[in-house]
N, C-alpha and C positions, 0 to 999 in steps of 0.2 A: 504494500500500500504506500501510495503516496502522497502526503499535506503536503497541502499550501495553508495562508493564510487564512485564507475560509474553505477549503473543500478538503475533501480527500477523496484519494482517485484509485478505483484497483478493479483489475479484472471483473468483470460480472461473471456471474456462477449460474447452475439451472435454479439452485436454491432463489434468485433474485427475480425468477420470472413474473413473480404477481404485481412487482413495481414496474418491472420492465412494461408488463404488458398496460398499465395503468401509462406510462409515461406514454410510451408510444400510441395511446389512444387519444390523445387532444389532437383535434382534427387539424392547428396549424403543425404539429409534429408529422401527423402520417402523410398530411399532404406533402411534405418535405422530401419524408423519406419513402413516398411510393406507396406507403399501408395503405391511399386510399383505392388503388386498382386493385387492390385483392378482396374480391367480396363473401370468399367463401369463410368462415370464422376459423374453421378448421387449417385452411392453409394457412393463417395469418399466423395461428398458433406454432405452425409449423414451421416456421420463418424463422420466427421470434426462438425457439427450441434452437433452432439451426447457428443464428446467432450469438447468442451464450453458450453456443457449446466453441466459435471459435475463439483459440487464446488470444486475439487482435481486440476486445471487445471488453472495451473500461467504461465502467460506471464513473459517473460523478454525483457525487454525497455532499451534501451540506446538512449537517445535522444526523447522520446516518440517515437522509432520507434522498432516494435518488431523484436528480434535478437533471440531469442530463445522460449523455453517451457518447463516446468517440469510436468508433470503429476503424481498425484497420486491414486490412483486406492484402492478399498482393496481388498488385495488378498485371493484367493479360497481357502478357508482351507482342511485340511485333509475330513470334513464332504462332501464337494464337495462343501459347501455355502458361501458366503463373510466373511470375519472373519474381524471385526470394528479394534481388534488390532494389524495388520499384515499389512500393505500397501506397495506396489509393485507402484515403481519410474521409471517412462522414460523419454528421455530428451530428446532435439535436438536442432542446434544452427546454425546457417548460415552458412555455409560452411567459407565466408570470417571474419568469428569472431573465427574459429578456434585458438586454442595455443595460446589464449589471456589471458586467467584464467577466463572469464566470465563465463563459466559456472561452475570453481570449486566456485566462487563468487555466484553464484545464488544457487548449490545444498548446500553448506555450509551454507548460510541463510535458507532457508528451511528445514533443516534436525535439525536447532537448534530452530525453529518455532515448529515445528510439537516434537521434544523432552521435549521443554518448557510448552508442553497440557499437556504431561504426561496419554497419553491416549492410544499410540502405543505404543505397545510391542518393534516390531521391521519393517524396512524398505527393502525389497527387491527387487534387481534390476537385469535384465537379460543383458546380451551381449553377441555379438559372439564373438568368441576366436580370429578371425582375427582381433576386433577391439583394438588394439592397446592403443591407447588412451583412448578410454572408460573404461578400466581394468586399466590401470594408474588412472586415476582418482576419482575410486572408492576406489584403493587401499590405496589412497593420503588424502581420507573421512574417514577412518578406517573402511570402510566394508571389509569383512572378505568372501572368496571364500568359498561356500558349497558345489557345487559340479559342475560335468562337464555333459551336456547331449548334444542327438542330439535331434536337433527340426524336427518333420516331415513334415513339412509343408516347412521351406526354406531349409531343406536338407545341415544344417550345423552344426558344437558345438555349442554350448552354454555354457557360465557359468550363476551358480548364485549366488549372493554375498548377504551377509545379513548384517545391522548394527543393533546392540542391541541398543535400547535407555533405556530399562531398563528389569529389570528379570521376 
């Protein structure tokens, strides 16, 4: 586990699902991270199972009560296969912990965790162009905008932002 000043950050576990599944049901979280195209309750749950089983997958706690989540993933390389040095970061955080700094407080801790392995190349993150905030934020990490696409699936931009942690 890891404090900061106000949070503490550590793996999510299957034991965590009933918050998880609470967190991730505020409709500006699922809309975020995609829960709201799955309409069958059983797949969601299956999602959600699938998630805290991987070890990429930190809660954020203020209070022992979770407020957020970062996920990290490795991302699908050029060969089309996971690539170990390349990991793709997604976040999401209470709606009412918004514009608080917690979550530039938890990706800042974790992006200086995961640089201190020295095992990733680099970290990258997608958002839609609408979100505002989220492109603030990244911007504020010193990830760096690659490029603009549309996603076919929710039929909007997207960016992608990358941070080097090393060459």
């Amino acid at each position: 586990m890891i404090v900061t000043d106000r949070l503490a950050i550590r793996r999510l576990l299957p034991t965590d699902f009933q918050q998880y599944a609470e967190l991730t049901a505020f409709p500006e979280v699922a809309d975020g991270a995609g829960f709201n195209f799955i309409s069958n309750p059983q797949m969601i749950k299956s999602a959600l199972v699938r998630q805290l089983k991987n070890k990429g997958t930190y809660g954020v706690f203020e209070d022992q009560q979770l407020i957020g989540a970062v996920l990290l993933f490795e991302r699908i390389g050029a060969s089309g296969r996971p690539d170990p040095e390349d990991l793709e970061v997604s976040y999401f955080l209470r709606p009412d912990r918004w514009q608080m700094g917690y979550m530039t407080e938890a990706l800042k801790t974790i992006v200086a965790g995961v640089k201190a392995r020295h095992q990733v190349r680099s970290l990258y993150a997608e958002v839609l162009v609408t979100n505002a905030r989220s492109v603030a934020l990244l911007e504020r990490l010193d990830f760096e905008l690659v490029t603009k696409l549309r996603d076919p699936i929710l039929g909007s931009d997207k960016l992608i932002y990358e941070r080097k942690l090393r060459a």
